[in-house]
N, C-alpha and C positions, 0 to 999 in steps of 0.2 A: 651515614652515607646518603646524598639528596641522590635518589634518582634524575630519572629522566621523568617520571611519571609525576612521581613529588616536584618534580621544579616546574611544571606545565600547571600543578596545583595551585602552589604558589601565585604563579600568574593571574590566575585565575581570581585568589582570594586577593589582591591587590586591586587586581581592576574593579571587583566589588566594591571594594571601600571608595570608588570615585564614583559607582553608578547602581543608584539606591533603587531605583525603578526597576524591579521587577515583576515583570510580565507572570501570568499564571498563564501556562501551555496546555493544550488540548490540542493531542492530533488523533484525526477518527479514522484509519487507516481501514477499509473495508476489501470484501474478497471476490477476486473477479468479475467485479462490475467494470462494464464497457466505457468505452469514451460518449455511445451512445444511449448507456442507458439511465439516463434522467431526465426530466422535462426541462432542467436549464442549459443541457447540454444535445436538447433537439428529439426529443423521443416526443411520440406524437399522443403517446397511451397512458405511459406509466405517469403516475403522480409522485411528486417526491417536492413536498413546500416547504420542507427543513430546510433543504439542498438546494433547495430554490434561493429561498432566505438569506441564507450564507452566500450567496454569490452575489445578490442584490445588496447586500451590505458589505459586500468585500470587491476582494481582486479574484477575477475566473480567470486562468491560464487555458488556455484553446491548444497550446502545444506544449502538455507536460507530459513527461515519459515517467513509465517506472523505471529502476532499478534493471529490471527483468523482465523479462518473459512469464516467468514463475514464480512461487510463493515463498522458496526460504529465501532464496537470492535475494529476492525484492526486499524483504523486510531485515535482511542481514546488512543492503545499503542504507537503507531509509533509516537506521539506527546508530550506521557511523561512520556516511558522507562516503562511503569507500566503494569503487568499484566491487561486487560482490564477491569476486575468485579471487580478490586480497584477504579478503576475510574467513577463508575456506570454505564456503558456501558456495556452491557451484551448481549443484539442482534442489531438486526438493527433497525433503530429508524424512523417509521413512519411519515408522515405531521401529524403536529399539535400534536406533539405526548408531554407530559411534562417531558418526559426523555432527557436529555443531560450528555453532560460532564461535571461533577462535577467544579463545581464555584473555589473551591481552588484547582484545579489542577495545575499542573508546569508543561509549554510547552518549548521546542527548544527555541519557538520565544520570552521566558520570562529571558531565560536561555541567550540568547545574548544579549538582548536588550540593557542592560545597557552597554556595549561594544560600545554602538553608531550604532551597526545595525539597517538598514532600513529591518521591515519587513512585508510582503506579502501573503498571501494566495490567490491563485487564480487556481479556477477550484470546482470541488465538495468537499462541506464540512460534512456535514452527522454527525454531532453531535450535533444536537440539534432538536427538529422538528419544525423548520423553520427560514430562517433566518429575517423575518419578524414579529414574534413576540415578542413584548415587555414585560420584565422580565425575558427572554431568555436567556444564557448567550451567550455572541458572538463572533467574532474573537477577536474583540479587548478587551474583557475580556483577551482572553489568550496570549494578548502581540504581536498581530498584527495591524499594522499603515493601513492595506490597504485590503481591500476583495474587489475581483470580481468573479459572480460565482454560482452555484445554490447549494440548500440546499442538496439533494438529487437527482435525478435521469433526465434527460432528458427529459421533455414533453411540450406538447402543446395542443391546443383544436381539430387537426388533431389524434394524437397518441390516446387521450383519447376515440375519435370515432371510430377510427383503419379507417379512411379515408386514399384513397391517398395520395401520396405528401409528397418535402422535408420535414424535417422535422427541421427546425428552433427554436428555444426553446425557450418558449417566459415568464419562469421563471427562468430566469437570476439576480440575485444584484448586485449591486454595495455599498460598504460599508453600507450594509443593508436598499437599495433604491431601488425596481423595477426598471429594465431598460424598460420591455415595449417587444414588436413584436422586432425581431432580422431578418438578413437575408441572415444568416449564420451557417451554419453547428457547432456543439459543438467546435468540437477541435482546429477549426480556431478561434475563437471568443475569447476562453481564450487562444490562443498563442497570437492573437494580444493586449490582454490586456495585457500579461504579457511583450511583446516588448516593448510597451509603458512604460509600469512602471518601468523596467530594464535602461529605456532609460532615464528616469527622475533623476536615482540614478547614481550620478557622484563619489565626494570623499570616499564616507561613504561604508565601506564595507556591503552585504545584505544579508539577509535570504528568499528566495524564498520556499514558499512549493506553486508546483506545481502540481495540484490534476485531470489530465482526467479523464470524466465520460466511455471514451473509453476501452476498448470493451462492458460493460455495455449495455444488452437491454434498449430500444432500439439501434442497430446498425445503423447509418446514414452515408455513405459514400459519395462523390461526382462522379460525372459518369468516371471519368479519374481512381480512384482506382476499381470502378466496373468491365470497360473495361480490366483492368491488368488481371483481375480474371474471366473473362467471361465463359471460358470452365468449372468452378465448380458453374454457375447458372445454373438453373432447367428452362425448359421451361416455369415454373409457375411465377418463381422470375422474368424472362426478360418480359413476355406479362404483368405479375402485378408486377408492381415494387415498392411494399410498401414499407417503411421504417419501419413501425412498425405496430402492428397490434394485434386485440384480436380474432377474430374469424376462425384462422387457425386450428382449431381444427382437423377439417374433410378432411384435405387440405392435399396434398403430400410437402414432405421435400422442402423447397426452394433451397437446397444447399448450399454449405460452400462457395461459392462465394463472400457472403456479407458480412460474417465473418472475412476472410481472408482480402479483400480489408480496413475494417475499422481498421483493426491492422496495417497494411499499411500506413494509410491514419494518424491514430497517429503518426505513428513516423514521417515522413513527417514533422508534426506539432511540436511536439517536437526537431528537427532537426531545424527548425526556428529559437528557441530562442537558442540552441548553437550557431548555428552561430553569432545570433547577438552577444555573449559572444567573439566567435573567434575573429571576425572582429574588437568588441572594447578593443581587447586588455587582457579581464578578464577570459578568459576561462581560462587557467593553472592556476590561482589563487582562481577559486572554487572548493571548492568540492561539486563532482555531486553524487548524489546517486539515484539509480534507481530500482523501486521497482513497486509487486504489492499487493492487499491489501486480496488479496486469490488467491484460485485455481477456477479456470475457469467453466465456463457451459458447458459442454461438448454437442456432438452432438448427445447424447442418452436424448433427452428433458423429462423434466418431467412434464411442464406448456406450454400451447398453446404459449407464446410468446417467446419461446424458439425454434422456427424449424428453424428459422436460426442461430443457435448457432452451435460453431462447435472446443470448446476450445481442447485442445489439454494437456493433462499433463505428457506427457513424457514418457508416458507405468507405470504410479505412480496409483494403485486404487484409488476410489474416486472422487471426485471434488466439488466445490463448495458447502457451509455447512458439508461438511463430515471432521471426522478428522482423515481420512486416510493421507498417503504423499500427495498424488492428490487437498486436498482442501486445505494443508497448504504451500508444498513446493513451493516457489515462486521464480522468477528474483530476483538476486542480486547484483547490481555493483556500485562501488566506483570508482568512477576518478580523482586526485586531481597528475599532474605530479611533481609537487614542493613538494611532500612527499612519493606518494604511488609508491606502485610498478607500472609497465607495463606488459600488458599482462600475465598477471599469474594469475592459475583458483586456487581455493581454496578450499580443499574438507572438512572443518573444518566446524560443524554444527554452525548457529548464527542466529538471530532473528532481525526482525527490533527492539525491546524494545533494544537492541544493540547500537542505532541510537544517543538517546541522551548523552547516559554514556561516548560513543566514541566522538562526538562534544566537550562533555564537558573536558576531555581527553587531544585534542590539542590545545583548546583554554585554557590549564593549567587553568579550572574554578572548586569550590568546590558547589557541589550539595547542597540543601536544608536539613539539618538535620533532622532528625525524620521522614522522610519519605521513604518509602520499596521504592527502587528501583529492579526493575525485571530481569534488563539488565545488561548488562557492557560492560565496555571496548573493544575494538576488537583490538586497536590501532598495535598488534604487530602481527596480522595476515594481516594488510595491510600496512605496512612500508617498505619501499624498504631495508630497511636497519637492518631488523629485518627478524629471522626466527622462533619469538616465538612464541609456543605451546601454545592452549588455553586450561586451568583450571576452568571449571564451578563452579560457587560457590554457587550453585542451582540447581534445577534439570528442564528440559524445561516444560513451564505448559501451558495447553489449556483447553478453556470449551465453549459447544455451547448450545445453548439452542434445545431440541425437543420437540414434544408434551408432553412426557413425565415428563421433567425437563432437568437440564443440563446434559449433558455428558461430560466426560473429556479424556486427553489424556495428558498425563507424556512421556518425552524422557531424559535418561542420558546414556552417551556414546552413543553405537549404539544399547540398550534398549531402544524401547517405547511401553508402555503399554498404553490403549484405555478402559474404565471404563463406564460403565452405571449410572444411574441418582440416583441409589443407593450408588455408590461410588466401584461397585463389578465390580471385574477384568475380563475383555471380550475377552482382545485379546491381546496379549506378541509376538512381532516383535526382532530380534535381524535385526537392518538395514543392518550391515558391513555385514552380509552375504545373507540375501534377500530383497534388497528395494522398491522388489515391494507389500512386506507383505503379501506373498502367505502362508507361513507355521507358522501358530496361536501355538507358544511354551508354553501355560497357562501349561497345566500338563506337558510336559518334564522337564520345569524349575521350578519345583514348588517353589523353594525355593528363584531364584532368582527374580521371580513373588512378593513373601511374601516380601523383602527386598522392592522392585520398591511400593509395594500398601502402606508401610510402611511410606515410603516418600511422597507419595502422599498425605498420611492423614494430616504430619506436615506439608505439603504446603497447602492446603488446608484451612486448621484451620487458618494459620496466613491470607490468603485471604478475605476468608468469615467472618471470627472474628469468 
């Protein structure tokens, strides 16, 4: 009996035998970094010349969104083109939690595989509550050969105390096996696994998702990126130098010091495994994509473990959980010089659900039928050889959960509308003319309000069913 799943296979191993060129993938998906915090995207402080690098040899998106608002959503899109409430993922997903990513999803690393890619996941994964339980579904459900990595967030039996001291993380896996006590700061630990594993893949082109729990509280930097940053610690941060911590409550700001040093101290990390790409040869032969999975924590904290947070979004309201620009516009860049343009910014709105429809694109691969894809194509706003205009064939859709229920927010053209848990229209933006969403147009534009809430509803219905 051919499936539906099996005949999308098919498809796929067909269009292979016309199109031999493939690409080796690398996407560096990082955690709640701002729109504004990099120096190629306008921070006036932080250093970051990886990041730099990769936009000077690529295509920069000025208007890309996550997924979401928040971390499982965003990387439950970013993995299969899908608005994120098709996929079950609706907020962020607890330890031990029995929400994941739905078992018949369709990931990148499903969508190459039969091309003969080697593929990897390595860094945080956040769709499932945990990568340790069984009946779970797991990476290698969704077409990955390789995980190294923790489920969710950063910790140990230090953090959990709010003790002193590195902070080492000592919930780590490896293809869903504890590693044990580690002796190594995050970002180093999955750069060196991902060298190692890059280094094992010789003939076979590969699919890397590379996942930093970086900037993500806890922040953990090592003393070399501290020292960079010194003049924006607090006398509190240099005499207590926690890494993480729960009883700052009562405490004076620690300063953006520790903040800024561990975006730093990522790209650093990140910058590693390019190289090893340059060095063997396969960097112009990947396409790199470089993303993050929301808008950042800013340094106005709203939870005790927040006073060293210090994200930056670009003068955009909002941030993290919000669906203003601030929590969804994020880093965007493609590098791939055997196709894409160079250096040229891009001010054409796009999403990571973008991510897979475009893979699929140049590897000339045909999607799985019958199922709603969210995204599309971009291919011809990053072609060196192409200057074409992007045609939405949808309208942008987001939804977060609050106490109250979801909220949403709808964008077409430079209309985005911001909706309550009722479905009732709150707040009408026109971007092309204020992107910082200062002037709320519900009643000047009533009419073109009624059209945008119109559209929200057929989206909606075919979502939610």
């Amino acid at each position: 009996m051919i499936t539906r799943f099996t005949f999308a296979v098919l498809h796929i191993l067909f269009a292979a035998s016309a199109f031999s060129a493939s690409p080796n993938i690398l996407i560096i998906y990082v955690d709640d970094l701002g729109y504004g915090d990099t120096a190629v995207y306008g921070h006036p402080i932080v250093e970051t010349p990886n990041i730099d690098r990769l936009a000077k040899e690529g295509v920069r998106f000025t208007q890309f969104y996550a997924p979401s608002a928040l971390c499982s959503p965003s990387r439950a899109g970013l993995l299969t083109g899908r608005t994120p409430y098709r996929t079950g993922v609706k907020s962020w997903i607890p330890d031990n939690s029995d929400v994941s990513l739905a078992r018949d999803e369709f990931t990148i690393a499903q969508l190459v595989k039969p091309l003969g890619y080697r593929t990897a996941v390595i860094g945080k994964w956040h769709l499932n509550g945990g990568l340790h339980l069984e009946g779970m579904p797991q990476p290698r459900d969704f077409g990955f050969d390789y995980q190294y990595g923790l489920a969710a967030w950063v910790k140990n039996e230090k953090a959990a105390k709010a003790k002193s001291g590195k902070l080492y993380p000592d919930n780590m896996y490896r293809n869903n096996e504890p590693v044990g006590q580690t002796n190594k700061f995050s970002a180093e630990l999955i750069t060196d696994e991902a060298i190692d594993w890059l280094s094992s893949v010789h003939d076979e082109p590969f699919f890397l998702l590379l996942t930093y729990s970086e900037v993500h509280t806890p922040v953990a930097s090592p003393e070399k990126y501290l020292d960079q940053y010194d003049q924006f610690l607090t006398a509190e941060s240099r005499g207590e130098p926690l890494r993480y911590y729960m009883d700052w409550a009562d405490r004076p700001s620690r300063g953006k010091g520790e903040y800024y040093a561990n975006i730093s101290y990522m790209d650093a990390q990140m910058g590693r495994v390019l190289e090893l790409l340059r060095q063997s040869g396969r960097l112009d032969d990947t396409l790199v994509i470089f993303s993050s999975d929301n808008g950042p924590v800013t340094s106005d904290p709203q939870e005790a473990w927040e006073l060293n947070m210090a994200g930056e979004t670009g003068g955009f309201r909002g941030r993290k959980r919000y669906l203003f620009e601030g929590g969804l516009r994020v880093p965007g860049i493609f590098r791939w010089p055997d196709r894409l343009a160079s250096g040229v910014s891009v001010d054409t709105p796009v999403t990571a659900l973008d991510i897979l429809p475009t893979i699929a694109d140049y590897l000339e691969l045909v999607l799985p039928e019958g199922r709603a894809i969210d995204g599309q194509s971009i291919t011809g706003l990053l072609d060196e050889d192409e200057t074409t205009s992007l045609e939405r064939s949808s309208i942008l859709y987001w939804s977060i959960p609050t106490p109250d229920g979801m909220e949403y927010a709808v964008r077409q053209g430079p209309w985005k509308m911001i909706l309550d848990p009722k479905g009732l229209p709150q707040y009408l933006f026109n971007l092309s003319r204020d992107r910082y969403e200062v002037n709320n147009l519900l009643q000047n534009e009533a009419d073109r309000a009624k059209q945008l809430k119109e559209k929200f509803d057929i989206y909606r219905a075919s979502v939610e069913g």
